[in-house]
C-alpha positions in Angstrom: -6.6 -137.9 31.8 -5.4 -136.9 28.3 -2.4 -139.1 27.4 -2.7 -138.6 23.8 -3.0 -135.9 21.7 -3.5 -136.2 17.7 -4.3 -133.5 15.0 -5.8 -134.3 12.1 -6.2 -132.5 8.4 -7.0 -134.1 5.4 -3.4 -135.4 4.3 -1.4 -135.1 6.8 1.4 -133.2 5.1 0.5 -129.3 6.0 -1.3 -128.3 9.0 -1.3 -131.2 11.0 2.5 -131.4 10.5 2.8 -127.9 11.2 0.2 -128.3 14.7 1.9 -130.9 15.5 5.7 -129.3 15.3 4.3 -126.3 17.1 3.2 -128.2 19.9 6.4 -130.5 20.4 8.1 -127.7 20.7 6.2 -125.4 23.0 7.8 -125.7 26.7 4.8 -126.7 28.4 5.9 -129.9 31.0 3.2 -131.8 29.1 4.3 -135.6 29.1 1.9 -137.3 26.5 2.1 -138.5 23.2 1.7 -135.9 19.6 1.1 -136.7 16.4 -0.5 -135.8 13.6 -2.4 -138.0 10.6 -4.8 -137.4 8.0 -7.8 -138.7 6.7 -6.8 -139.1 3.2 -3.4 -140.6 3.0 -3.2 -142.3 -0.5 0.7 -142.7 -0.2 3.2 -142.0 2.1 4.5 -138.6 1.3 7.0 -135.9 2.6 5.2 -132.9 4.8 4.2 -130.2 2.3 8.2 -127.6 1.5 6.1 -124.4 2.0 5.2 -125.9 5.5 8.5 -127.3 6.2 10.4 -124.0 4.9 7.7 -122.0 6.7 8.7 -124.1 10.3 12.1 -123.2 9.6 11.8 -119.7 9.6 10.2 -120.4 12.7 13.3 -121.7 14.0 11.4 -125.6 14.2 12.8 -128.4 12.3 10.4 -131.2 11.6 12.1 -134.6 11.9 11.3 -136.8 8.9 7.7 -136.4 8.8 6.0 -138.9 6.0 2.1 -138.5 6.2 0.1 -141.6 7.5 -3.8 -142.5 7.6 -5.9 -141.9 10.6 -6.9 -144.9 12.1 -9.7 -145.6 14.9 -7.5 -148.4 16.3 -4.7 -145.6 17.5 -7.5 -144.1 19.9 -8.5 -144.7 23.1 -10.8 -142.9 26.0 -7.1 -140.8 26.8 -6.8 -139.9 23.4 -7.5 -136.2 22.4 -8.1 -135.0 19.2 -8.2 -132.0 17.1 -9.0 -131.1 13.6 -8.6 -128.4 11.5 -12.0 -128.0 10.4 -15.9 -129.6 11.0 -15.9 -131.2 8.0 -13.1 -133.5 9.1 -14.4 -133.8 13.0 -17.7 -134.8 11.6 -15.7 -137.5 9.2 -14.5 -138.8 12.5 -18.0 -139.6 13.5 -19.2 -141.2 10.6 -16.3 -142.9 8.8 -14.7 -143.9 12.0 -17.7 -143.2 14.6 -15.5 -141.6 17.0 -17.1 -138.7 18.9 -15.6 -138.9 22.4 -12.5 -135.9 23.0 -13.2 -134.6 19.3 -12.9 -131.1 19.1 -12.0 -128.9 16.1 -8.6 -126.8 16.9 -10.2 -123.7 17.6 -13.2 -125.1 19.1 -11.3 -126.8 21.8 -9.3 -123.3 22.2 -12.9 -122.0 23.3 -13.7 -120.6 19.6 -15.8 -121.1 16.5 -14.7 -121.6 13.0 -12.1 -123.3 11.2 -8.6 -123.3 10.0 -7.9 -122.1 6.9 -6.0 -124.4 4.6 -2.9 -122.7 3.1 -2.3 -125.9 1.0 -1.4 -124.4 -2.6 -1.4 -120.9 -2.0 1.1 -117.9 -1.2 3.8 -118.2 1.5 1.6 -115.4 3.2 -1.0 -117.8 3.6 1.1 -120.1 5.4 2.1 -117.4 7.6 -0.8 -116.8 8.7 -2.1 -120.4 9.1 1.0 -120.7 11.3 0.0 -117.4 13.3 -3.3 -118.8 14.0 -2.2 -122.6 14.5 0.3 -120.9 17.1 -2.2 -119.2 18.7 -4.8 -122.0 19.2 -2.2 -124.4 20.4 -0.7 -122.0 23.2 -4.3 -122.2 24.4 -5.1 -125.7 24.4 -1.4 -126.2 26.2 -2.9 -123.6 29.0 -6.2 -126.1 28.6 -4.3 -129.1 29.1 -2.5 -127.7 32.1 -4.9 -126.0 34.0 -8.1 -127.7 33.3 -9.7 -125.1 31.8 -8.7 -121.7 29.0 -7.5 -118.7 29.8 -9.1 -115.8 30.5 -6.9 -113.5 28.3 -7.2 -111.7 25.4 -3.6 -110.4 24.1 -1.7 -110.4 20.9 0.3 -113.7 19.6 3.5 -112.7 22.1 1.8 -111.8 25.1 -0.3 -115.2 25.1 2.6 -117.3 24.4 4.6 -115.8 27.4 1.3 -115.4 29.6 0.5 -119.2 29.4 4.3 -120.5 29.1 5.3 -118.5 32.5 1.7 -119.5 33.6 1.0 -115.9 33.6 -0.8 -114.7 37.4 -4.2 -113.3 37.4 -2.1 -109.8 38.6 -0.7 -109.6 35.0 -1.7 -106.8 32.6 -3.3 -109.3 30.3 -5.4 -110.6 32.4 -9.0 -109.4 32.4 
């Protein structure tokens, strides 16, 4: 059983911050531990302002976030985690040889590709990293709560109140 759940990017001050807040505050009756780290943490530093002005809009408020380093020693067989990308799950397996519950973000959504990193660019590109970080996450909490993904296919809205209600197999969006 999952009891841990950590995303991981490369610095831990954008999209793993931003995963991270989404999925604290999703109501989903999950009880494990969130967090997010990055594999390249020279310093500790304050999450990324586009990301943090970006969750506010949102209407989440990130609580002192200060990016910190991955470490193998924060892991165990309950411990889940995602990454943005498969360049950074396949830097799990060789830097830290960790290959048990490693997923990328989409991948463990029951997709293929990768996030893309709005680091540096437009406040539209945040936006939609958000979008799609949303989007993933509402299916991993529908993973993590029913054992398997959902068998929906919807816009943004409709998935978020299809797996927060738990959405019946008699809904429109159900297939």
């Amino acid at each position: 059983m999952i009891s841990k759940l950590i995303f991981v990017c490369t610095d831990n001050t954008c999209m793993g911050p931003i995963a991270e807040t989404i999925f604290k505050n999703a109501v989903h009756g999950l009880t494990l531990e969130v967090c997010s780290r990055g594999l390249v943490v020279l310093f500790p530093e304050p999450v990324n302002p586009k990301a943090e002005t970006l969750l506010a809009t949102h209407g989440l408020i990130m609580s002192n976030h200060t990016a910190r380093q991955f470490k193998a020693e924060e892991v165990d067989e309950d411990t889940l985690i995602l990454t943005m990308n498969t360049a950074q799950k396949r830097r799990l397996a060789t830097d830290f040889f960790i290959n048990d519950n490693v997923y990328t973000l989409p991948e463990y959504a029951g997709a293929h590709g990768d996030v893309e990193d709005p680091y540096g660019k437009e406040t539209k590109d945040y936006e939609s990293c958000y979008t799609e970080l949303y989007g993933w996450i509402q299916k991993v909490i529908y993973r993590l709560l029913h054992g398997k993904l959902p068998e929906i296919t919807v816009q943004d809205g409709e998935l978020h109140n299809n797996i927060i209600s738990g959405g019946e197999k008699n809904d429109s969006n159900w297939q």
